[in-house]
Jmol script that loads the backbone (N, CA, C; Angstrom):
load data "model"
ATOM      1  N   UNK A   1      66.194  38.144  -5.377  1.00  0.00           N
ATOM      2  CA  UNK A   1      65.227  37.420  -4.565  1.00  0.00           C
ATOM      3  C   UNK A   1      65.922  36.933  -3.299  1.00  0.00           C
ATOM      4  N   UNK A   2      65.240  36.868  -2.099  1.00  0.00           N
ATOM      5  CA  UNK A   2      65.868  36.668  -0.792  1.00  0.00           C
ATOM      6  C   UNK A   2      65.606  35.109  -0.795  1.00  0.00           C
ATOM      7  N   UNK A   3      66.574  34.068  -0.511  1.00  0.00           N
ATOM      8  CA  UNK A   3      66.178  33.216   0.321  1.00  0.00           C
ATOM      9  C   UNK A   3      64.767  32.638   1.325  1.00  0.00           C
ATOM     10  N   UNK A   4      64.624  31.563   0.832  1.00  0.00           N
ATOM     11  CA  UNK A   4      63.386  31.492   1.744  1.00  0.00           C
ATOM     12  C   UNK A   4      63.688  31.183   3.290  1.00  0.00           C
ATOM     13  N   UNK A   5      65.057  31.330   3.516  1.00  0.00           N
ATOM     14  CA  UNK A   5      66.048  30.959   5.260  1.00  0.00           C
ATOM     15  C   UNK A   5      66.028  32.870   5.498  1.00  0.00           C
ATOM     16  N   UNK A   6      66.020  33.481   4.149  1.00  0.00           N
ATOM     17  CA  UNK A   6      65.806  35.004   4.762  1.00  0.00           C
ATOM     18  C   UNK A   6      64.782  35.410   5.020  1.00  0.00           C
ATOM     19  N   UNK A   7      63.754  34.977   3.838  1.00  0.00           N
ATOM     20  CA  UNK A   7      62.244  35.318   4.194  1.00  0.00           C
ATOM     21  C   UNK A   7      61.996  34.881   5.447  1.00  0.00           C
ATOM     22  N   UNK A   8      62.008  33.684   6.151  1.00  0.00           N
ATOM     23  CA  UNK A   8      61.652  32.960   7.245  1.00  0.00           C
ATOM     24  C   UNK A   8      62.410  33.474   8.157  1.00  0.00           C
ATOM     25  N   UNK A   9      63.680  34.125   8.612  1.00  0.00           N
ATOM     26  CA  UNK A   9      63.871  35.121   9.475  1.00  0.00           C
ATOM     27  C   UNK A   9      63.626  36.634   9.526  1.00  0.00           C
ATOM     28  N   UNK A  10      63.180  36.932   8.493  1.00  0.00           N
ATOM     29  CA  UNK A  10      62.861  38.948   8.467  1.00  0.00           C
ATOM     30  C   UNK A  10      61.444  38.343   9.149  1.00  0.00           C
ATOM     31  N   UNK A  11      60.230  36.978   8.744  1.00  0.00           N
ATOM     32  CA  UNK A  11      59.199  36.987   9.150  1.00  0.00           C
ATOM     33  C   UNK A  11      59.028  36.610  10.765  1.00  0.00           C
ATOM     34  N   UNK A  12      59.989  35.925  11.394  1.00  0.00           N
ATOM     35  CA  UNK A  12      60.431  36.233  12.384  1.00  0.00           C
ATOM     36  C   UNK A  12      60.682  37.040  13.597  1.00  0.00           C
ATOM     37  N   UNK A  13      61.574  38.164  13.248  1.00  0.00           N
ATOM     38  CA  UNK A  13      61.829  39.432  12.973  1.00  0.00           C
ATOM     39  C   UNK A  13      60.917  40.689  13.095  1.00  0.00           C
ATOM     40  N   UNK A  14      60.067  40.419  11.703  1.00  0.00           N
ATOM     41  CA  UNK A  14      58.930  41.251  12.403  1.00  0.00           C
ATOM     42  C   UNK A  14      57.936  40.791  13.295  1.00  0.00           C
ATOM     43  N   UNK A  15      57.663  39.661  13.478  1.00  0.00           N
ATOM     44  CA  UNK A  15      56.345  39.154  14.385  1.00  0.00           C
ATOM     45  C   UNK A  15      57.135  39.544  15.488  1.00  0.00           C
ATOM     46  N   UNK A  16      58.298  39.238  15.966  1.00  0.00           N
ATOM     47  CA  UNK A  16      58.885  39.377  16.997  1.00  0.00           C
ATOM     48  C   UNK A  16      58.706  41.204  17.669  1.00  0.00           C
ATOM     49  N   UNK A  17      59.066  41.849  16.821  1.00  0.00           N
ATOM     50  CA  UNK A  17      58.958  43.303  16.898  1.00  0.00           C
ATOM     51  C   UNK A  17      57.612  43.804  16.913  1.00  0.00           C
ATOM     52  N   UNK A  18      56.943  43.283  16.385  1.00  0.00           N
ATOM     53  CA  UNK A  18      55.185  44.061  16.507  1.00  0.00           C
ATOM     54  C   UNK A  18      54.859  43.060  18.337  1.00  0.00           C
ATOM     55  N   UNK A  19      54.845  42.054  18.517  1.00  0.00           N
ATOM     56  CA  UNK A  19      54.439  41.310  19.993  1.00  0.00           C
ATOM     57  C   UNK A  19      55.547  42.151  20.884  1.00  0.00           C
ATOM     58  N   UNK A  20      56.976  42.642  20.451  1.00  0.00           N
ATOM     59  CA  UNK A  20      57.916  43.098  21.968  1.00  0.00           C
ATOM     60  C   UNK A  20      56.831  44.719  22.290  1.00  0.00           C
ATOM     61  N   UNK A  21      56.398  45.069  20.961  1.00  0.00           N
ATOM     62  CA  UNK A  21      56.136  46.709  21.431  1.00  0.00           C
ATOM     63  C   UNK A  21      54.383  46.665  21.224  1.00  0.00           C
ATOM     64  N   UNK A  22      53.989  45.393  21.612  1.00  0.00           N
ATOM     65  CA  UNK A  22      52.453  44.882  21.976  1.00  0.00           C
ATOM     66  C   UNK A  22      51.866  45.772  20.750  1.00  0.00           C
ATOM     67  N   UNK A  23      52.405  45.852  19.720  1.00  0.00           N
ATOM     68  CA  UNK A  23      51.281  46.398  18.223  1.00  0.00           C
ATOM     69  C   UNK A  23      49.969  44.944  18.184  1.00  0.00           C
ATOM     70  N   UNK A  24      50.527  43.958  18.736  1.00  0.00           N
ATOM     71  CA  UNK A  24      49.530  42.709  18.214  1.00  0.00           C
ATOM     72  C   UNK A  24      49.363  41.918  19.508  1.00  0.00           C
ATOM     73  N   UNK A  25      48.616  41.353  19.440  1.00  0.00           N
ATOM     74  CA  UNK A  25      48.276  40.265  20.149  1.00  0.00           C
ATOM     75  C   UNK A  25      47.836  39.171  20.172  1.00  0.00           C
ATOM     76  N   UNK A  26      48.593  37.942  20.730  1.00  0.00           N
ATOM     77  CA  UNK A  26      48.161  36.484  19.728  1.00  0.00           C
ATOM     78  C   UNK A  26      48.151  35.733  20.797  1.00  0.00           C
ATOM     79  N   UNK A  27      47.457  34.711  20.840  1.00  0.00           N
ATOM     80  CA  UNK A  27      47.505  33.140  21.667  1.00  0.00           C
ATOM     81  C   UNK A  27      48.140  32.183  20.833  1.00  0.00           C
ATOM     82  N   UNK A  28      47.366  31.414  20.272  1.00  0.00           N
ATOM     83  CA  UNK A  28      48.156  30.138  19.244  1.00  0.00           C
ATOM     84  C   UNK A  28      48.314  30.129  17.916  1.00  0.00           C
ATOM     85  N   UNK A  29      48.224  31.644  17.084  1.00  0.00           N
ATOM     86  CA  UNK A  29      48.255  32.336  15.967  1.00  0.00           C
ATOM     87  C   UNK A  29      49.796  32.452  15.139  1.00  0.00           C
ATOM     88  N   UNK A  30      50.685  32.533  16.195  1.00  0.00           N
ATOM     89  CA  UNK A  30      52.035  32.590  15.911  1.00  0.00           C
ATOM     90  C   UNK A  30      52.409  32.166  14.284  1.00  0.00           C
ATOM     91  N   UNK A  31      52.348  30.919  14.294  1.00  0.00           N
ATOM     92  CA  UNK A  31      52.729  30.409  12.530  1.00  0.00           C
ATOM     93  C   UNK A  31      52.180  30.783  11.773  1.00  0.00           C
ATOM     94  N   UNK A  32      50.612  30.490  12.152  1.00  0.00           N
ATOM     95  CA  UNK A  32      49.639  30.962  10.924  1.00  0.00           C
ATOM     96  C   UNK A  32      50.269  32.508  10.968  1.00  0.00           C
ATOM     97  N   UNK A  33      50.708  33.602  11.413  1.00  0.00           N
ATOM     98  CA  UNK A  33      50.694  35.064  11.091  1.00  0.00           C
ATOM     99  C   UNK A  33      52.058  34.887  10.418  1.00  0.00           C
ATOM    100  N   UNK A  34      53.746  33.887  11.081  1.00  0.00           N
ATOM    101  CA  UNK A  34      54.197  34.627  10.226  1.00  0.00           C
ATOM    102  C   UNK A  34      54.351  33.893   8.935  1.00  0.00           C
ATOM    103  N   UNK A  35      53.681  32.677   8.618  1.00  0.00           N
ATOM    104  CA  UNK A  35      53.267  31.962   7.419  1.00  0.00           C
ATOM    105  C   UNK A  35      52.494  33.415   6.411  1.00  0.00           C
ATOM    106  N   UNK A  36      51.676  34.110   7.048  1.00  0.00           N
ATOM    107  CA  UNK A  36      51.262  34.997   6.092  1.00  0.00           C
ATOM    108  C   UNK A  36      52.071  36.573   5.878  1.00  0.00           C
ATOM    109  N   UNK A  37      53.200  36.481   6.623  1.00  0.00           N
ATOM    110  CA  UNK A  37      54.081  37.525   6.874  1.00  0.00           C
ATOM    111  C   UNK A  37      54.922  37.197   5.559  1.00  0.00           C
ATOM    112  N   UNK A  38      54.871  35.526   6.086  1.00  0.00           N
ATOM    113  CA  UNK A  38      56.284  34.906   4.836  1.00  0.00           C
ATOM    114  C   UNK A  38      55.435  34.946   3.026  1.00  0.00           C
ATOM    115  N   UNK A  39      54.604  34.941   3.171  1.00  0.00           N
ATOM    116  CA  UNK A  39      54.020  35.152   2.099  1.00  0.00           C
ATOM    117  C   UNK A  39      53.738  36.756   1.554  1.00  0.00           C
ATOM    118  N   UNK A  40      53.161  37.279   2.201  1.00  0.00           N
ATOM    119  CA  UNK A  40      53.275  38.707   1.404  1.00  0.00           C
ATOM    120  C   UNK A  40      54.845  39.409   1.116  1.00  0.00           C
ATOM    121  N   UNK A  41      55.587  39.226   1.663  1.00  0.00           N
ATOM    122  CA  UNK A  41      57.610  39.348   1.979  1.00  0.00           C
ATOM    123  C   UNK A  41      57.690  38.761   0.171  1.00  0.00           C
ATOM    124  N   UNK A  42      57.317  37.074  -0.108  1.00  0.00           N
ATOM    125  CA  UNK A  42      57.500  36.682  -1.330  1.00  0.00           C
ATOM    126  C   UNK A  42      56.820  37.303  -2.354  1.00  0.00           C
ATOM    127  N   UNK A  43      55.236  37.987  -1.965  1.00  0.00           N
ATOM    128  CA  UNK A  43      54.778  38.727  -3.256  1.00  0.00           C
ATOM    129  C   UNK A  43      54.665  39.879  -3.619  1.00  0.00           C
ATOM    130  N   UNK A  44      55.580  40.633  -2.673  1.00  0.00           N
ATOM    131  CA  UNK A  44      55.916  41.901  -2.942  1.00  0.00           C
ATOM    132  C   UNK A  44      57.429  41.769  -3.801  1.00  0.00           C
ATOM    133  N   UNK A  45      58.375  40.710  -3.451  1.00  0.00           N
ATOM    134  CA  UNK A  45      59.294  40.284  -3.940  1.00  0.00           C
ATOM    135  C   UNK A  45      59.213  40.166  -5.573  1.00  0.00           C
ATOM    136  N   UNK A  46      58.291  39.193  -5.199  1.00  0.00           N
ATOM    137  CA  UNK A  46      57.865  38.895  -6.797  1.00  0.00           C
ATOM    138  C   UNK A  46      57.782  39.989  -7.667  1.00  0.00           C
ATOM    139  N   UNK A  47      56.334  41.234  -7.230  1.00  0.00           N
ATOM    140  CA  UNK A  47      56.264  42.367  -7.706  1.00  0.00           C
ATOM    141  C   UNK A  47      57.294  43.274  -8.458  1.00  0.00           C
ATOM    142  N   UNK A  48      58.714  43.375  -7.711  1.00  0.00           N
ATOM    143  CA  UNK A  48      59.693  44.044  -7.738  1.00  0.00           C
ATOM    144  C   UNK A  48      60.430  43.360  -8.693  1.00  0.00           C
ATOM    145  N   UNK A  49      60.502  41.598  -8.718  1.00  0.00           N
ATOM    146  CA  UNK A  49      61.565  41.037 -10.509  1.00  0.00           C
ATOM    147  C   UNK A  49      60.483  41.628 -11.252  1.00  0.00           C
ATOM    148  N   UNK A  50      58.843  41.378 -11.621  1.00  0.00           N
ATOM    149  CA  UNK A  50      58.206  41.727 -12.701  1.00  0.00           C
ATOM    150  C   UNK A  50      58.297  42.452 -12.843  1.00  0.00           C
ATOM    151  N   UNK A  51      58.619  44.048 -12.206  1.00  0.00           N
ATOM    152  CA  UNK A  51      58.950  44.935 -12.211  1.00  0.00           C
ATOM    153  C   UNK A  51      60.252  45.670 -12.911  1.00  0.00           C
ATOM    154  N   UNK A  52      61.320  44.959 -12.542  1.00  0.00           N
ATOM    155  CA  UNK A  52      62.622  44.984 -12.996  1.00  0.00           C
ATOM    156  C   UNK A  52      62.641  44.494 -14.509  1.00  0.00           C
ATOM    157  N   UNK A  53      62.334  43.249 -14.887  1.00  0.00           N
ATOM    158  CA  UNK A  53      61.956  42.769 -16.111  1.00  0.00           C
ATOM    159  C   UNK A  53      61.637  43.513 -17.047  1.00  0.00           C
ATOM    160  N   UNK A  54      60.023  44.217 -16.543  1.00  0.00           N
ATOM    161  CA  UNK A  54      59.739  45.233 -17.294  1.00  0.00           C
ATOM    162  C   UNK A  54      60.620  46.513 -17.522  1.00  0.00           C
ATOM    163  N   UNK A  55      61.157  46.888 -16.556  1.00  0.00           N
ATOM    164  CA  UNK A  55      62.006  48.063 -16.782  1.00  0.00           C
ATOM    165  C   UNK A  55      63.293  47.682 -17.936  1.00  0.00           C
ATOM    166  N   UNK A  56      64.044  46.503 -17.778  1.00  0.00           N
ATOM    167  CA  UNK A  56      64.783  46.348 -18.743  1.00  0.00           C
ATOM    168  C   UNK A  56      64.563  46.009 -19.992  1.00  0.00           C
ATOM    169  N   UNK A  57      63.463  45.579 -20.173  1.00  0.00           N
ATOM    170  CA  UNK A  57      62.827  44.725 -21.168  1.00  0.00           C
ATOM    171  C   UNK A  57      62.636  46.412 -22.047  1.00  0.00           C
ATOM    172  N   UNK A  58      62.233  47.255 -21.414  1.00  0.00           N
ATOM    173  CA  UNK A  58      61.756  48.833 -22.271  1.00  0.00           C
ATOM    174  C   UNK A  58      63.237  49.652 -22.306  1.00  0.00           C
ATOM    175  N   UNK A  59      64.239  49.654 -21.381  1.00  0.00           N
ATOM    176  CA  UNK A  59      65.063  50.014 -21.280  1.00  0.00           C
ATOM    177  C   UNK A  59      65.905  49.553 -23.032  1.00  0.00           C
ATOM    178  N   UNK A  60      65.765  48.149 -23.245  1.00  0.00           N
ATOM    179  CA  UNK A  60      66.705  47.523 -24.324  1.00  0.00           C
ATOM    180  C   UNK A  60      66.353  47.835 -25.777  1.00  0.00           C
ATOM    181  N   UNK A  61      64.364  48.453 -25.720  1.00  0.00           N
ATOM    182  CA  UNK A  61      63.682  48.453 -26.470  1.00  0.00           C
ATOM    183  C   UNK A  61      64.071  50.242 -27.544  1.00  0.00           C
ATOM    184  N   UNK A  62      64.497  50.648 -26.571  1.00  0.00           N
ATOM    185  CA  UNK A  62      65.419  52.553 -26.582  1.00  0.00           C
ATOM    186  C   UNK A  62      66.502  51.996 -28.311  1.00  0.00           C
ATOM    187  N   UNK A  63      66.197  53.065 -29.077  1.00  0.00           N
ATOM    188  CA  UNK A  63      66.830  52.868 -30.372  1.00  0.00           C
ATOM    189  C   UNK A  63      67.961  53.393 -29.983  1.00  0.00           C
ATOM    190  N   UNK A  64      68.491  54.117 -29.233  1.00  0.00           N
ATOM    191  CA  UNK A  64      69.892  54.694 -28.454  1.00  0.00           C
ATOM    192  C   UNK A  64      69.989  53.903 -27.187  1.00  0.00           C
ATOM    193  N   UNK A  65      70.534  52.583 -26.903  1.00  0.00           N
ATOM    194  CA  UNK A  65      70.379  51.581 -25.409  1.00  0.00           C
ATOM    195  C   UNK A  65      71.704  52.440 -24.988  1.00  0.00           C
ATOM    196  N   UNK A  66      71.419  52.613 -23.656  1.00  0.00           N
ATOM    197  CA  UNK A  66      72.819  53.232 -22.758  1.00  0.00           C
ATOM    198  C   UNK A  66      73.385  52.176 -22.372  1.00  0.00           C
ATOM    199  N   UNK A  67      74.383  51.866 -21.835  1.00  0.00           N
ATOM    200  CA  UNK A  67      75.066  51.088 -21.315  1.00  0.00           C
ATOM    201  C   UNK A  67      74.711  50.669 -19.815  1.00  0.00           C
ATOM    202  N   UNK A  68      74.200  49.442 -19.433  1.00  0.00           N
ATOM    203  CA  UNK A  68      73.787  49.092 -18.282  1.00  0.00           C
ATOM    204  C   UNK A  68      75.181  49.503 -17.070  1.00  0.00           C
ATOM    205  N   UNK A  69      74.446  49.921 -15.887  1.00  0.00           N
ATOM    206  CA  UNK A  69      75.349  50.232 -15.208  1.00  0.00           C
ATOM    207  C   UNK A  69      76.125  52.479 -15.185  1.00  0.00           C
ATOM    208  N   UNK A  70      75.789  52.198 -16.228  1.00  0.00           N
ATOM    209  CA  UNK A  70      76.158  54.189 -16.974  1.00  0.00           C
ATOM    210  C   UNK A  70      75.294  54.913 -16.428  1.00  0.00           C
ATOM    211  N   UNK A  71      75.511  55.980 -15.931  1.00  0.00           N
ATOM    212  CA  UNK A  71      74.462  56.952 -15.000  1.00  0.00           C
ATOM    213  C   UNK A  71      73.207  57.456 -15.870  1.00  0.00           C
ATOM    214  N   UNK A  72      73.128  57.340 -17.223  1.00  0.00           N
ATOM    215  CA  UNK A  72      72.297  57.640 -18.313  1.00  0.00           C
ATOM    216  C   UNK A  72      71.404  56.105 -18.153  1.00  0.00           C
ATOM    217  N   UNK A  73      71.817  54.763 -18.111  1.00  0.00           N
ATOM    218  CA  UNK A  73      70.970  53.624 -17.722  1.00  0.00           C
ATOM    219  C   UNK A  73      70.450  54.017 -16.388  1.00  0.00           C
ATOM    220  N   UNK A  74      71.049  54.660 -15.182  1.00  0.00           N
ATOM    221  CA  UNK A  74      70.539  54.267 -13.707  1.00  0.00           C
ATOM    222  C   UNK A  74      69.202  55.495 -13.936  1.00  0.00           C
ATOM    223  N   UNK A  75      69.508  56.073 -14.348  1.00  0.00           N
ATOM    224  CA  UNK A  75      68.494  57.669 -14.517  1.00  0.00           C
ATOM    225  C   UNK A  75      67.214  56.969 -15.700  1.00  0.00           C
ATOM    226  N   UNK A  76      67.519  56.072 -16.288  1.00  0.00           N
ATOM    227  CA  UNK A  76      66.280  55.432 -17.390  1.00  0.00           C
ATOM    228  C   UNK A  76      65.694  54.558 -16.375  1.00  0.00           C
ATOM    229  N   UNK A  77      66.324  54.014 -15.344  1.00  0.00           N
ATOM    230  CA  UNK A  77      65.777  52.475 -14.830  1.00  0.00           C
ATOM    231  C   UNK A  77      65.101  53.103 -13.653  1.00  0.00           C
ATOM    232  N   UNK A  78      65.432  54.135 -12.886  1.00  0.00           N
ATOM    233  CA  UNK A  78      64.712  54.812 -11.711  1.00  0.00           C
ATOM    234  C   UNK A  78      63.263  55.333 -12.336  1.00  0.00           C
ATOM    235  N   UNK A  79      63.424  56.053 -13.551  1.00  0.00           N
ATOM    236  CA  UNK A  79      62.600  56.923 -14.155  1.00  0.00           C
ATOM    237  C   UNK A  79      61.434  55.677 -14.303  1.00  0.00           C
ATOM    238  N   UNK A  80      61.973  54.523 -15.051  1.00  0.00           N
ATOM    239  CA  UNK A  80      60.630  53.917 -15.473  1.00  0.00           C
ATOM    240  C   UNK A  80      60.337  52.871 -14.674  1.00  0.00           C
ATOM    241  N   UNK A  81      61.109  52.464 -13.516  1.00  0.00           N
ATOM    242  CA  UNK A  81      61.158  51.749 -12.651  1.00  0.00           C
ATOM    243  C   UNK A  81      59.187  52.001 -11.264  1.00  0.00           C
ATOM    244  N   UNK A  82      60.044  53.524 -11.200  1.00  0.00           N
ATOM    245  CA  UNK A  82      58.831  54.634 -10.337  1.00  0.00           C
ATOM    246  C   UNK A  82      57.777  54.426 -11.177  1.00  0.00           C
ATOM    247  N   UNK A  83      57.491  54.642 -12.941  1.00  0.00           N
ATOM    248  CA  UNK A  83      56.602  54.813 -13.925  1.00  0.00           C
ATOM    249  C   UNK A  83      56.182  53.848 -13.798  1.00  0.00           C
ATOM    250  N   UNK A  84      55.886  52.127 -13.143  1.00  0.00           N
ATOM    251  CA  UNK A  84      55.818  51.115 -13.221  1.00  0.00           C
ATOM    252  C   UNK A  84      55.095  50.749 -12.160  1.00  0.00           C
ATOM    253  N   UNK A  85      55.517  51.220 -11.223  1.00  0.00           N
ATOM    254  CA  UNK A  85      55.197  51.334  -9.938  1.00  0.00           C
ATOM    255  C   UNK A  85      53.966  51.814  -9.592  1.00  0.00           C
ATOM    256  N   UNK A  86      54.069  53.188 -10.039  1.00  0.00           N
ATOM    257  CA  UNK A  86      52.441  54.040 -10.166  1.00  0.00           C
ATOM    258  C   UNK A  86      51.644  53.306 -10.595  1.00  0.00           C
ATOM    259  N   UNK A  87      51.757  52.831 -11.903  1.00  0.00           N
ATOM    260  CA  UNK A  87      51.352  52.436 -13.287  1.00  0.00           C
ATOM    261  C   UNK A  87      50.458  50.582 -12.657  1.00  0.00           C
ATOM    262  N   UNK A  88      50.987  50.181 -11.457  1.00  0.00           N
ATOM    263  CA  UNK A  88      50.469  49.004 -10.851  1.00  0.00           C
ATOM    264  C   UNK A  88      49.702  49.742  -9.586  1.00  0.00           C
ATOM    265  N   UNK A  89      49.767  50.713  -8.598  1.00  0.00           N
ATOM    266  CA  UNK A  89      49.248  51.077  -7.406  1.00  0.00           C
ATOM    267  C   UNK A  89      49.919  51.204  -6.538  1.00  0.00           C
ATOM    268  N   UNK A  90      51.546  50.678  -6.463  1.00  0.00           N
ATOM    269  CA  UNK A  90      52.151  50.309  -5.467  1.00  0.00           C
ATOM    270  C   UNK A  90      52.451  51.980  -4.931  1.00  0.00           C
ATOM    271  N   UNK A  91      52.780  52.933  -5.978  1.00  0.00           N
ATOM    272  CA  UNK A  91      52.829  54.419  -4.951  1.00  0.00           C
ATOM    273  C   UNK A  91      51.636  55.179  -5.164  1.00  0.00           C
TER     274      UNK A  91
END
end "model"
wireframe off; spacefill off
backbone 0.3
color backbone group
């Protein structure tokens, strides 16, 4: 999980980058947008531990558990990581 001193500069960051290359246009909107910048940043965040959770949580559940970190764990955690992913909408 990022910092909310990181969240509050990537949201920054991007408001800054969509107004330099005029994608947007704002008068006195500024906070309120990246208040909602800083918020979707945290619930996609979020998405990704429940996500992880779940992947290990099924990963541990394997009557043969690989060793976390072992290219046989990284190849289980991608596999059901993606399967998880679909499985919510996110791809």
């Amino acid at each position: 999980m990022l910092s909310g001193d990181k969240i509050s500069h990537l949201s920054h960051l991007l408001l800054k980058g969509l107004l330099d290359r005029k994608l947007v246009t704002l008068h006195d909107e500024e906070g309120a947008v990246r208040k909602e910048i800083k918020r979707a940043i945290a619930a996609e965040l979020k998405i990704g531990e429940d996500i992880d959770a779940v992947v290990k949580k099924k990963i541990e559940s394997l009557s043969r558990k690989p060793v976390e970190g072992s290219a046989e764990w990284d190849v289980l955690y991608r596999k059901f990581f993606d399967e998880e992913e679909v499985r919510r909408g996110r791809r």
